[in-house]
N, C-alpha and C positions, 0 to 999 in steps of 0.2 A: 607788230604782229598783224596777218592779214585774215580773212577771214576766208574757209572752206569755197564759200558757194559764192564767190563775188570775186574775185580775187581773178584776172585771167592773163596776169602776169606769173601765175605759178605753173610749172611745168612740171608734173610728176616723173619720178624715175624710179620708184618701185616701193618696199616697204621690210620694214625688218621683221622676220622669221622665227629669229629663236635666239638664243646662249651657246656663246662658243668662251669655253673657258672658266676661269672662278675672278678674272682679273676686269668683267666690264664688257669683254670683247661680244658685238652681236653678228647673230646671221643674217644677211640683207637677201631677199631675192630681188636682182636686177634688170628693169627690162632695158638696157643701155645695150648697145652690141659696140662690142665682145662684153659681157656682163661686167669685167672688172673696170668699164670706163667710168661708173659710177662714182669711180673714186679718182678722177681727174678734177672733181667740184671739192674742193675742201671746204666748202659754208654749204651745210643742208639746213633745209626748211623740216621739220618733224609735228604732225599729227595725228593724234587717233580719233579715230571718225567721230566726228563731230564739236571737236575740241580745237581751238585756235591754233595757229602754226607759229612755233620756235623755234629760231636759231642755234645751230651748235655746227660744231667745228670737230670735222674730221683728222684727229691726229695721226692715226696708221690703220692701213688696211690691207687685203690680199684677195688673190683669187685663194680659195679654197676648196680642192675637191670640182665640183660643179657649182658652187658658190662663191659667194665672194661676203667677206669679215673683216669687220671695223672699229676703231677702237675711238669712240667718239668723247670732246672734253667734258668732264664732271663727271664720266661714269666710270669708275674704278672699281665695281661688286659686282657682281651675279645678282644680287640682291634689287641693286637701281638700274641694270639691263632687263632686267625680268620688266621692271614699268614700262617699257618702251617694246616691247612686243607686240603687234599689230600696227605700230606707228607706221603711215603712209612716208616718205620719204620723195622729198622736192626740192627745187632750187628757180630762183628770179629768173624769169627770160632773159634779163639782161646777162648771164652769167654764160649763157650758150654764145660757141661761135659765130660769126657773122658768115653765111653762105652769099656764094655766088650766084650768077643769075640762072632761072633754068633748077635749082640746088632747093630742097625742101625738108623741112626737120619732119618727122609722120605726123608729130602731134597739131602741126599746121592743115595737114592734109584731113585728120578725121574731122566730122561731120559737115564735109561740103559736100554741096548740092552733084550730084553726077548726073550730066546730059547730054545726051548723044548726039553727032554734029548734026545729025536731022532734027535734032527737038525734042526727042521724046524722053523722057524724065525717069530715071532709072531707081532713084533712090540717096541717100547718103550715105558716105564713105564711114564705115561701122569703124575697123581696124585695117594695119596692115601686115603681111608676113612676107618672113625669106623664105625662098624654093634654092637658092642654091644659083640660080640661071638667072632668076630675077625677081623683084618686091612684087608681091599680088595684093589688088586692094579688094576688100570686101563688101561689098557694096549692098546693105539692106532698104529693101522697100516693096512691093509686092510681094518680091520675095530677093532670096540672095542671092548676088551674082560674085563670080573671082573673076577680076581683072587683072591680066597683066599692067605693070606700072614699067610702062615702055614708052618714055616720052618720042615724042614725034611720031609714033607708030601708032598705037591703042589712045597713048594720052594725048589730044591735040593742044588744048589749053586750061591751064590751074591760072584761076583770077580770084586770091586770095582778101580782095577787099569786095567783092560781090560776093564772096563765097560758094564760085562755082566750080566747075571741074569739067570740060568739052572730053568725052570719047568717041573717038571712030570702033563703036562695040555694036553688033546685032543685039535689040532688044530682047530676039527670042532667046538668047543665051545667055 
């Protein structure tokens, strides 16, 4: 078991919602895209805030609706899925793919430093989102900026053991 605030081998993927069912099965909200990849991990990590993290093993699940529902081992009631409501939902770094060069998981990318290839210090990467065209990062510090996540163009260099991030971005935007 690893601990909440110390632990930076754990990789969040969302958290369970609610009860689907009278057999065990819970609602997960997932931030994975497409949301049903959350269930490409069958070992998740499960805590609720503030409580140690547990192992269990994903037996079956689905997309559902706009969600996505999973039937995880030892829980067979409504009764012992009811306990697991607000549980965070995670898995070991080592459980994600290995990326290519250039290739970035987001959860690498929040809070690095963002600085303009002139110097000037913009702030750190908050979150990031899809537009459809392309990933925007959110950048807070003075205040917030949206950047396009357009490598070679916007983004010139991510140096993930400095924890920096170079953009060709006007400060005043």
């Amino acid at each position: 078991m690893s601990s909440l605030a110390d632990d930076k081998d754990i990789i969040r993927l969302g958290h369970i919602t609610g009860l689907y069912g009278v057999k065990g099965w819970v609602k997960v909200f997932s931030e994975t895209a497409p949301r049903e990849n959350i269930l490409n991990y069958s070992q998740w990590l499960l805590a609720k805030p503030g409580k140690e993290w547990s192992e269990t093993t994903v037996l079956d699940g689905r997309k559902q609706g706009k969600g996505v529902i999973a039937q995880l081992t030892g829980i067979e009631t409504r009764e012992q899925a009811q306990m697991l409501i607000g549980a965070e939902i995670a898995i070991h770094r080592q459980q994600l793919a290995q990326l290519g060069q250039d290739e970035y998981y987001w959860t690498d990318l929040q809070g690095l430093e963002v600085i303009t290839t002139a110097g000037v210090p913009l702030g750190t990467v908050d979150y990031l989102f899809e537009t459809g065209a392309n990933d925007v990062l959110v950048v807070k510090g003075e205040r917030e900026r949206l950047i396009p996540f357009l490598q070679g163009q916007t983004i010139k260099n991510i140096d993930l053991q400095t924890r920096q991030m170079r953009v060709d971005w006007d400060p005043e935007f």
